[in-house]
C-alpha positions as CSV (number, residue, x, y, z in Angstrom):
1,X,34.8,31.7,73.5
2,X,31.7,32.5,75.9
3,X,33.6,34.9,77.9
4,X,35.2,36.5,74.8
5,X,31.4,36.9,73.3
6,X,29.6,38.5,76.4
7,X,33.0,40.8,76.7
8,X,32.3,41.9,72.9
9,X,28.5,42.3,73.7
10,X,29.0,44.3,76.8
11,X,32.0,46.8,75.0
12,X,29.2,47.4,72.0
13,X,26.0,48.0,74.5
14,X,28.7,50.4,76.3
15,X,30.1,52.0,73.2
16,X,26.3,52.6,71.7
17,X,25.7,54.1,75.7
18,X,28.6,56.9,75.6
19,X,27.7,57.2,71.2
20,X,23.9,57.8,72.4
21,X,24.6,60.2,75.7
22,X,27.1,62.3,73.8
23,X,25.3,62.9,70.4
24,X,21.1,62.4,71.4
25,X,19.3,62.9,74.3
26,X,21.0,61.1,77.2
27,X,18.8,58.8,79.2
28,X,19.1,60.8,82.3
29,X,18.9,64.2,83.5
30,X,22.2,63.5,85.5
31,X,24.1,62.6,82.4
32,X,22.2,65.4,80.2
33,X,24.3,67.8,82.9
34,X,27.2,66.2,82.4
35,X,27.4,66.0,78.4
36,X,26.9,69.6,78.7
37,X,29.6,70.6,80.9
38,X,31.8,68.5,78.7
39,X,30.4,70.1,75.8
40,X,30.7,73.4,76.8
41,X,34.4,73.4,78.3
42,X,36.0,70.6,75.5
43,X,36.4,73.5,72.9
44,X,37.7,75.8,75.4
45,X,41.6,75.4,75.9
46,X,42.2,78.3,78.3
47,X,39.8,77.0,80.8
48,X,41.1,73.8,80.5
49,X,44.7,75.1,81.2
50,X,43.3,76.8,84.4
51,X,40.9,73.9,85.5
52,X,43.9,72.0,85.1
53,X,41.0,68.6,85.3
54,X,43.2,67.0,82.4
55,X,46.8,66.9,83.5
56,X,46.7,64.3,85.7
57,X,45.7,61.6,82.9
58,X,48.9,63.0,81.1
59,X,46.5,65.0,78.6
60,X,47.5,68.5,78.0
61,X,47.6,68.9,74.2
62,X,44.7,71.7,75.2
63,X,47.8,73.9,76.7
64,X,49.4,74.4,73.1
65,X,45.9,76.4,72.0
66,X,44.0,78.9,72.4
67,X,39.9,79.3,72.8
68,X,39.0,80.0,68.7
69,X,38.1,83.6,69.2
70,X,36.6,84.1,65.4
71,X,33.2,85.0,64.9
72,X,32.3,81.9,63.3
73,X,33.1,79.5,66.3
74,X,31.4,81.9,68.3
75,X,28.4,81.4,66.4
76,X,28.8,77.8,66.0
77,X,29.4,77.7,70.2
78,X,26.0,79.9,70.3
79,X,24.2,76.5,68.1
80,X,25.7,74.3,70.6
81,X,23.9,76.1,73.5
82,X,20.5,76.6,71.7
83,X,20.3,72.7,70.9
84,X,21.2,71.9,74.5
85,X,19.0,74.0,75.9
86,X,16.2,72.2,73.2
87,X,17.6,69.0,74.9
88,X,16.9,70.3,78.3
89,X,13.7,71.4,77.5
90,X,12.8,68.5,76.7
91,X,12.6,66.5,79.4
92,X,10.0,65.7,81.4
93,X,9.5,68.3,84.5
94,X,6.2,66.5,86.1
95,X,9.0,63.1,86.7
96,X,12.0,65.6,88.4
97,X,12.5,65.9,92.0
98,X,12.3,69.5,93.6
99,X,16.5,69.3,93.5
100,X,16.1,68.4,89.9
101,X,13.5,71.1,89.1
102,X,16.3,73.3,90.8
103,X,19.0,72.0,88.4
104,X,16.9,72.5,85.2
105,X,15.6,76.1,86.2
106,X,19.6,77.3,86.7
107,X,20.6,75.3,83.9
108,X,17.9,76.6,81.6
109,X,18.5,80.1,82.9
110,X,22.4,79.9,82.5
111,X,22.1,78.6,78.7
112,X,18.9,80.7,77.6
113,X,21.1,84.0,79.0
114,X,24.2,83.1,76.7
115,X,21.7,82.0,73.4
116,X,19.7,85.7,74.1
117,X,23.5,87.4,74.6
118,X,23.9,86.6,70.5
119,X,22.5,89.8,69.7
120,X,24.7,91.7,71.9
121,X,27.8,89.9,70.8
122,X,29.5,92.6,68.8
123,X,28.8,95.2,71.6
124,X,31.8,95.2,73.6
125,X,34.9,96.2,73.9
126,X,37.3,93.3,74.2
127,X,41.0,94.9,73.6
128,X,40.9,97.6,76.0
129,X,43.3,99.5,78.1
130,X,42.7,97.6,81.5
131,X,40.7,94.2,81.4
132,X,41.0,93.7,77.6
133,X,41.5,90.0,76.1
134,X,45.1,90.9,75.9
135,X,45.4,91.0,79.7
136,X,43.9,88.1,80.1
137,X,46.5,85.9,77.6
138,X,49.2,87.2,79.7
139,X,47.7,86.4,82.7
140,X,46.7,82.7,81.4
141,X,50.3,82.7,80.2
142,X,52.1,83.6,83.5
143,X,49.7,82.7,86.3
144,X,47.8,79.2,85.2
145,X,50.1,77.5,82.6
146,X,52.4,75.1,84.3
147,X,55.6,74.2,83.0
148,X,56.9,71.0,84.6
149,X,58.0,68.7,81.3
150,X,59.6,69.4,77.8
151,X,56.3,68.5,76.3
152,X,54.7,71.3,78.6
153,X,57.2,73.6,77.1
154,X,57.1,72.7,73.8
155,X,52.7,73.2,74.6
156,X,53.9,76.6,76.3
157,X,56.2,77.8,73.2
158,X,53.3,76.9,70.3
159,X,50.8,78.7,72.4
160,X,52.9,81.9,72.7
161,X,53.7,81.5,69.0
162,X,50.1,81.4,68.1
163,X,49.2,84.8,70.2
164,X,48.6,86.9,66.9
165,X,46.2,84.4,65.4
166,X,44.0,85.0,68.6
167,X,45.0,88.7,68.4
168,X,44.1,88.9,64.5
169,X,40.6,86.8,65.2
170,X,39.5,89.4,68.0
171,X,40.2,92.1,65.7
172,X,38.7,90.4,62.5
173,X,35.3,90.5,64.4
174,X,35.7,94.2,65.5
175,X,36.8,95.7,62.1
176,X,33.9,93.6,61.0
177,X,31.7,95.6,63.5
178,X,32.6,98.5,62.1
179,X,30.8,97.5,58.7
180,X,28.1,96.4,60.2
């Protein structure tokens, strides 16, 4: 009964660790960078597909969607990036080594540069003739997207059904533009 009791002790202390790292500020600056890596890539599919980090721990549910290309989770992504930046802020810069410093200047800069982007998010031009997002779904679809198992073509099938949702989002946000 001793063992079982320090076992269940040490699975809560770990379980309150990850709970803590992944939803307040992480102990570490070394953990801070790695909650927001995960944070920024787990809502993006497509670069999932192409990173292709997941696969080999037989997860690759991420291959049947695509990256939510409506305005709103583009909005909601841009939150996620101004409270990690307020994380990253918010550490201590006087206790960093010179290689930390380093790492929380090109973070800082990297996540500051997409939260001031926000007000030039409706100023491109993503269906064009040559590099539009359209291009870049085929591409995804023929270049990166493996196809080795039934359950990577059934993944492969739903994501090719689902091409004019993404299609219909992209265009939702420009005909919105042109109210704006």
């Amino acid at each position: 009964l001793g063992s079982v009791t320090v076992l269940g002790v040490l699975v809560a202390l770990a379980t309150l660790f990850v709970v803590h790292t992944l939803f307040f500020k992480p102990v570490t600056l070394g953990l801070f960078y790695n909650r927001t890596l995960l944070v920024q890539i787990w809502d993006q599919p497509e670069l999932l597909t192409i990173l292709r980090i997941l696969e080999p721990y037989g997860i690759n549910g991420h291959n049947a969607r695509w990256n939510d290309a409506s305005d709103a989770a583009t909005l909601q992504q841009l939150a996620k990036v101004r409270s990690e930046l307020a994380v990253l802020r918010s550490y201590d810069r006087s206790s960093q080594s010179a290689e930390e410093l380093v790492s929380t200047d090109v973070l800082a800069w990297f996540l500051a540069n997409i939260a001031e982007d926000e007000q030039y998010r409706l100023h491109d031009y993503p269906v064009n003739q040559i590099f539009g997002m359209q291009s870049g779904m085929v591409e995804l679809m023929t270049e990166n997207q493996q196809v080795n198992s039934a359950t990577d073509a059934r993944n492969y099938l739903t994501r090719l059904k689902a091409f004019g949702r993404k299609i219909d989002q992209v265009l939702d946000t420009q005909i919105g533009r042109a109210h704006v």
